[in-house]
N, C-alpha and C positions, 0 to 999 in steps of 0.2 A: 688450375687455379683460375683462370681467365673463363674457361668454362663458365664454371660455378658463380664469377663476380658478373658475366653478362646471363648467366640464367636469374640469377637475384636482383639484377636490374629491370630484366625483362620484367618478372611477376611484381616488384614493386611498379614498377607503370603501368600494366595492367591494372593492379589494384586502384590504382589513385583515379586512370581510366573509368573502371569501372566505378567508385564513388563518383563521380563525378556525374556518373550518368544516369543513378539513382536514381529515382523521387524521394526525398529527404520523409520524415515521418510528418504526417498529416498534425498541424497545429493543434495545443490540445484546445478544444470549444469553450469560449467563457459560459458563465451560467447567463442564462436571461435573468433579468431583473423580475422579479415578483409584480403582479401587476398590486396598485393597490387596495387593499380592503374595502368590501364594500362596506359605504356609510351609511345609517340614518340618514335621511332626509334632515337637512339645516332647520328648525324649526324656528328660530330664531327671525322674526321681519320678512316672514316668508308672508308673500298675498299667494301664489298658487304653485302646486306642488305636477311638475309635468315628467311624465313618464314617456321617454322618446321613443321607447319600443315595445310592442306588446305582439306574437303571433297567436290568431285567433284562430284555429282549425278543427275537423274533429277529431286530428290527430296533438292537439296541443290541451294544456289544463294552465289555468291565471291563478294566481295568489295576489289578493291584495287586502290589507288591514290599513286599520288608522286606530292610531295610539295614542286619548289626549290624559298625558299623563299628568301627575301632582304637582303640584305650584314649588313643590319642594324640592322637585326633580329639575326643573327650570328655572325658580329663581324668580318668576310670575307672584302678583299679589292674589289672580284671581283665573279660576281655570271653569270659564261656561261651558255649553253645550255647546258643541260646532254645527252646523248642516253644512252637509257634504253635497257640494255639485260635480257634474262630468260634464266635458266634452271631450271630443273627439276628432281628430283629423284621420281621413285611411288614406292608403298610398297611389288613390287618387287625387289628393286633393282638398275631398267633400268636407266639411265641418257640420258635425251635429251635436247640436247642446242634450245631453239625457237629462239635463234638469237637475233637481237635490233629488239623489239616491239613498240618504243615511242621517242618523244623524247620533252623532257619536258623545256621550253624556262623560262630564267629568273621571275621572279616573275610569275611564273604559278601553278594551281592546275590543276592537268592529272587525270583523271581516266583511271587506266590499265586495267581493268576487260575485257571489249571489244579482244582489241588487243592482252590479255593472252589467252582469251580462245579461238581465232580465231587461233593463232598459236598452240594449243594444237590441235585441231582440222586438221588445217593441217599436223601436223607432224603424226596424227595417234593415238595421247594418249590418252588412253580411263580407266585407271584406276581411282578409286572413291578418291584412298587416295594419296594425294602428296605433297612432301617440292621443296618448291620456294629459288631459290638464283635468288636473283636480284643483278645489276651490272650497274655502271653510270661512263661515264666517266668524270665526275666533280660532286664528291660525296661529297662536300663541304658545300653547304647550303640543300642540299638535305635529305627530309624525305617522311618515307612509309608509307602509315596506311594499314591493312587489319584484316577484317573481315568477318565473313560466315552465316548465315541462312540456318537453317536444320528442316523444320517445322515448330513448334512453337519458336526453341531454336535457339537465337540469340548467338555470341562469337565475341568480339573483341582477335585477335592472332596477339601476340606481338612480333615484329620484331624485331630481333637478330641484333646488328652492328657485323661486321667481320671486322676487321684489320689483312689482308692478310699481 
C-alpha cells in the first residue's frame, strides 16, 4: 500500500512538474481593426484637392476622374463649369505647374489620367513617385477619385480636401 501511495505521489509531481514546464497555448489573436473606407474627396470648401501619393512607372497604370455633380446632390444653388489645374511635387523635391489640364462641365464625370499624364510628359517629368494638387475653379460640387495599379496590387489613394 505505501508502494502504491508513493508511486501516485511520484506521477502526481511529475505531472504538475511537467505542467508547469509547458508553454501554455499561444493567446488567441484579436482581429485588426478594419482600416477605414475609403472616402470621396470633402467637396465641401475645398480650394485644392492633393493626392499624397501616385507611382508613376512603366510597370504601374493611374486613375483619376472629377465628378461635378448636381446642385441637388450638394445642396449648391449653382453648379459651373470647373477648369482643372495640376501640379506636382516628385520625390525630389521639384514643383511643376502642368497648367489647366480639363475642364469638367456641370453634371459631368472627366477622367484626368489622359490629360495628367500627357502634360507630365510634356513638361519633362519623368520621376516614378509624385503628390498631385489638383485645383478647380468652382470647387463646389466637385469630387476626385484616384487610384493606381502596380502589378497585381491595386490601391484606391485618398484625396486630401485643402481649405487654402
Amino acid at each position: 500500500m505505501i508502494r502504491w501511495i508513493t508511486a501516485v505521489s511520484a506521477m502526481v509531481g511529475a505531472s504538475l512538474l511537467l505542467s508547469a514546464c509547458l508553454p501554455s497555448a499561444p493567446p488567441t489573436p484579436k482581429p485588426e481593426p478594419e482600416p477605414p473606407a475609403p472616402q470621396a474627396s470633402d467637396a465641401r470648401d475645398c480650394d485644392a484637392y492633393i493626392i499624397p501619393y501616385m507611382p508613376f512607372s512603366v510597370n504601374s497604370s493611374q486613375l483619376f476622374y472629377a465628378a461635378n455633380v448636381p446642385n441637388a446632390w450638394s445642396g449648391v444653388t449653382s453648379s459651373p463649369s470647373s477648369d482643372i489645374s495640376v501640379d506636382v511635387i516628385d520625390d525630389q523635391g521639384t514643383h511643376t505647374s502642368l497648367g489647366q489640364v480639363a475642364v469638367v462641365a456641370p453634371q459631368q464625370v472627366v477622367k484626368l489620367t489622359t490629360p495628367i499624364t500627357q502634360a507630365l510628359d510634356a513638361q519633362g517629368v519623368t520621376s516614378t513617385k509624385l503628390a498631385l494638387r489638383i485645383q478647380a475653379t468652382n470647387p463646389e460640387n466637385l469630387y476626385i477619385y484616384s487610384a493606381y495599379q502596380t502589378g497585381s496590387d491595386r490601391a484606391i489613394v485618398r484625396v486630401e480636401c485643402v481649405k487654402e
